[in-house]
C-alpha positions in Angstrom: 10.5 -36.8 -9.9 6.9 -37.2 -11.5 4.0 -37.8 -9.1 0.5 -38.9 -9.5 -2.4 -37.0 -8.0 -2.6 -38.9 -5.0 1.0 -39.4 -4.5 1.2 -35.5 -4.4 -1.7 -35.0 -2.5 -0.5 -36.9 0.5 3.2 -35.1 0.2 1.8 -32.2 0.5 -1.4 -32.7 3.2 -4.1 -31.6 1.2 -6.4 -33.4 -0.8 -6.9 -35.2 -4.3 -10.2 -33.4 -4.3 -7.8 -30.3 -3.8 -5.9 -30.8 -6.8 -9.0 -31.5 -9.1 -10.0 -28.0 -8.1 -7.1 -26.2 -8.8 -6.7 -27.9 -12.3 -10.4 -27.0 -13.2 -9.3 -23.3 -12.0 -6.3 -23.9 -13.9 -4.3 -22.3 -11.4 -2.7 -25.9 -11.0 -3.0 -28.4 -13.7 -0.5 -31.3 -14.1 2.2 -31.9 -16.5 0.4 -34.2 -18.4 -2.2 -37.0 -18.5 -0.6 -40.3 -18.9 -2.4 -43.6 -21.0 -4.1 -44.6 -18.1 -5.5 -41.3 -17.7 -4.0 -40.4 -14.4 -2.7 -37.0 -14.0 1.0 -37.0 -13.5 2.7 -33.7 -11.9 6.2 -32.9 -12.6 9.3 -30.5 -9.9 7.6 -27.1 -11.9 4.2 -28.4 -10.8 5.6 -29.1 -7.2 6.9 -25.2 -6.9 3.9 -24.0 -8.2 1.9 -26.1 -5.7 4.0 -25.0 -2.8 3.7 -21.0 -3.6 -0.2 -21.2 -3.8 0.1 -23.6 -0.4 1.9 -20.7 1.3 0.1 -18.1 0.2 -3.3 -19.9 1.6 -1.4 -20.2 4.3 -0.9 -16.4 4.4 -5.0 -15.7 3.5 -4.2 -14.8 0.1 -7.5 -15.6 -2.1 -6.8 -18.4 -4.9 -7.9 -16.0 -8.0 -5.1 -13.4 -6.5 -2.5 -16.1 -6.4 -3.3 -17.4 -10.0 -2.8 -13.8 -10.9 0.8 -13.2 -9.1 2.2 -16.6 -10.3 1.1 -16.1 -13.4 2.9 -12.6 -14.2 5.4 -12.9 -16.1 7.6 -10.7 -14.1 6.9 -13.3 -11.1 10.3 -14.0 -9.1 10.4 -17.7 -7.1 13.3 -16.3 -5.7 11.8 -12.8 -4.4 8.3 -14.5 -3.6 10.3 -17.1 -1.1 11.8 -15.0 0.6 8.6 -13.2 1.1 7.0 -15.8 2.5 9.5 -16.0 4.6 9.0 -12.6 6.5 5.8 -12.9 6.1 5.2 -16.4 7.8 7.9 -15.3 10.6 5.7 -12.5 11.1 2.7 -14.8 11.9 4.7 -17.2 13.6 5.5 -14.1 16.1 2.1 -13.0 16.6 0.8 -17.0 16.9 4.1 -16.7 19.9 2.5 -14.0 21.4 -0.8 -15.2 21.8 0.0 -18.8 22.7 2.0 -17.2 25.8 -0.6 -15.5 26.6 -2.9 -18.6 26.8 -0.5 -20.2 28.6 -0.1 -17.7 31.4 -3.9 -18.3 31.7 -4.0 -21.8 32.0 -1.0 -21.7 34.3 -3.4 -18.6 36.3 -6.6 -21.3 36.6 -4.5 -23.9 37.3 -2.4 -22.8 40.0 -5.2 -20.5 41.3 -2.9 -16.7 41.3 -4.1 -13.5 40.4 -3.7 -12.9 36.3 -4.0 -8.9 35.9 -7.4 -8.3 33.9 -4.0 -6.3 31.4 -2.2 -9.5 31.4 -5.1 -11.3 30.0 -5.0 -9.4 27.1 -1.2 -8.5 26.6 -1.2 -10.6 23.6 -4.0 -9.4 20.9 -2.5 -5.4 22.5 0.9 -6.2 21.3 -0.6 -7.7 18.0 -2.7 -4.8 17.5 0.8 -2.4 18.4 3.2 -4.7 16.0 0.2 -4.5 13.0 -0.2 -0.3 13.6 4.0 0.0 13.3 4.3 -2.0 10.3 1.5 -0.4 8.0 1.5 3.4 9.4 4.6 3.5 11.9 7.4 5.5 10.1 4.0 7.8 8.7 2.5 8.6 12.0 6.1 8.8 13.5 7.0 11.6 11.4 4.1 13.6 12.0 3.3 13.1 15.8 6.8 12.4 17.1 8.3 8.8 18.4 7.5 10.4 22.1 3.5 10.5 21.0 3.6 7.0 19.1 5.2 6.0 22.4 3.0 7.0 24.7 -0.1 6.1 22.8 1.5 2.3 22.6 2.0 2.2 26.7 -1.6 3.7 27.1 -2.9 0.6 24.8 -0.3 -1.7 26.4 -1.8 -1.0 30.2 -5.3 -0.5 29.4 -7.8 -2.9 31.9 -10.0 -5.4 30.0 -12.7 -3.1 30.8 -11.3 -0.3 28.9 -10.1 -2.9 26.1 -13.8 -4.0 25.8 -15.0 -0.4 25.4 -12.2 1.1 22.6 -13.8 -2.6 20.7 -17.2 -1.3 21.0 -16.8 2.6 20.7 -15.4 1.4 17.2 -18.1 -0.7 16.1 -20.5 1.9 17.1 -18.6 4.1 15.3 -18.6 2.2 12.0 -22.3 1.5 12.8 -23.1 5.5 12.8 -20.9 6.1 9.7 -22.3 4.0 7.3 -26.0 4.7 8.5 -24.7 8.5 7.7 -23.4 7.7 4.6 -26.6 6.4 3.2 -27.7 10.0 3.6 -24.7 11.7 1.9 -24.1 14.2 4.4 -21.5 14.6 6.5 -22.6 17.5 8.4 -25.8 15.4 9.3 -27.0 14.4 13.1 -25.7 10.6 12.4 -22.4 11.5 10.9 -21.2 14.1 13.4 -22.6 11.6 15.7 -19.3 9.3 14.2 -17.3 12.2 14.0 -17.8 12.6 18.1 -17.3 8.5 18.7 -14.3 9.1 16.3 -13.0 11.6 18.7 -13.7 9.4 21.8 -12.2 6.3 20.3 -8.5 8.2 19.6 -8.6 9.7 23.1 -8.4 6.3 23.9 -4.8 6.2 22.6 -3.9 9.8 22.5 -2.4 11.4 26.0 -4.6 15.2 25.0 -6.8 15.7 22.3 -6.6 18.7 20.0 -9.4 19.3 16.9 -6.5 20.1 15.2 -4.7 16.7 15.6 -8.3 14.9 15.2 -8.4 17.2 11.6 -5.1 16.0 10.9 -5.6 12.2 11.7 -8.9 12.5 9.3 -7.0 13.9 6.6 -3.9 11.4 6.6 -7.1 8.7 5.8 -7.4 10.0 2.9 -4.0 11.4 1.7 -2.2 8.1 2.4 -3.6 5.7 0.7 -3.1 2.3 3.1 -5.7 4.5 5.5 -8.1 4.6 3.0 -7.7 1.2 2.0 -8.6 0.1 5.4 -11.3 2.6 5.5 -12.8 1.4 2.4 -12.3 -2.2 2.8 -16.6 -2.5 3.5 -17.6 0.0 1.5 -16.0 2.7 -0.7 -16.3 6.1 0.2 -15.5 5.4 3.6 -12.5 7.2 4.6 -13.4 10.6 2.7 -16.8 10.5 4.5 -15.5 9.8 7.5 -12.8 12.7 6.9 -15.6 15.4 5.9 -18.1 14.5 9.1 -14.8 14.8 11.2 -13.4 18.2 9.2 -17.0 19.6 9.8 -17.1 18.7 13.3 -13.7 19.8 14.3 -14.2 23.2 12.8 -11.5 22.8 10.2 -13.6 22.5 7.1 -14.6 26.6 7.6 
């Protein structure tokens, strides 16, 4: 089946404009131009176009897709199915949050009581799902499933109050950390001053706190490498700054 640029654009919802874009990118461009100089896309066209829909759909940035689809070791197969998981994964978390909603519409509506942990039962369990997929079987194996546990039923009944505080002890923490890293010292008054909100923000989540454990946690940002990804996602140096002020503070770095 060969389609023009309009023809596909409405088949797939976006626009013509769209497709212009992605040809001058050339992470789309059509089959060919026919004699009337309309551009005509062909069924490889039509894959293509729905792999870079889905992984828009899935926040991927264009230049990244242009760079998977075009490897040649790219599998259509491999990359559906990963969509798949990937799109049920949302589709859970989207679940989780619209029931939420729902249970306060239905609490304004009908006038009952919605406890201030009901209200926000869905971005918790979001929070608890995201932390088990990236650094579950990690942090399992070094604390224990009874500490991973008990750290997810701490987050899981925590007040809005105390949800609103853990939000702004971290930004206050990120705040201090890279105001301390401009110095490049992490035994400095700002950077022990992260290492302390550090220590407040985990006891948050953790039943006792131990400098040991604290040590240990800062370490693990930079030995595995998806913590110092997330760490470094702003600015680079991140995690093994954050991981010195905390060592220093903690006493472990003697």
């Amino acid at each position: 089946m060969k389609y023009k640029i309009q023809e596909l654009a409405e088949m797939a919802g976006i626009s013509a404009r769209t497709l212009r874009y992605y040809d001058e990118i050339e992470i789309l461009s059509p089959d060919r131009i026919n004699s009337s100089g309309y551009r005509i896309y062909g069924e490889t066209e039509v894959d293509r176009l729905q792999h870079i829909l889905f992984y828009r759909e899935l926040g991927v940035e264009l230049k990244d897709i242009k760079k998977i689809l075009d490897d040649p070791d790219f599998n259509e197969l491999k990359a559906l199915k990963e969509h798949e998981r990937k799109l049920t994964d949302k589709r859970k978390h989207l679940n989780s949050l619209i029931d939420t909603v729902g249970k306060t519409i239905e609490s304004k509506e009908r006038s009952f009581i919605m406890s201030d942990t009901e209200k926000f039962d869905g971005f918790k369990k979001l929070l608890i799902e995201d932390n088990e997929k990236r650094y579950g079987s990690e942090i399992r194996r070094k604390y224990g499933d009874e500490a991973v546990e008990d750290s997810n039923n701490k987050l899981k009944n925590m007040t809005s109050k105390e949800y609103g505080e853990i939000n702004e002890l971290e930004k206050s923490m990120y705040e201090a950390l890279y105001t301390a890293m401009e110095t490049g010292d992490p035994a400095g008054k700002m950077a022990q001053k992260a290492a302390d909100l550090h220590r407040q923000w985990l006891s948050f989540y953790w039943g006792s706190y131990t400098k040991e454990a604290h040590a240990g946690v800062a370490r693990m940002y930079v030995d595995d490498e998806r913590f110092t990804a997330y760490y470094d996602k702003k600015q680079s140096g991140t995690a093994k700054f954050l991981r010195d002020a905390i060592l220093i503070y903690t006493d472990a770095g003697k």
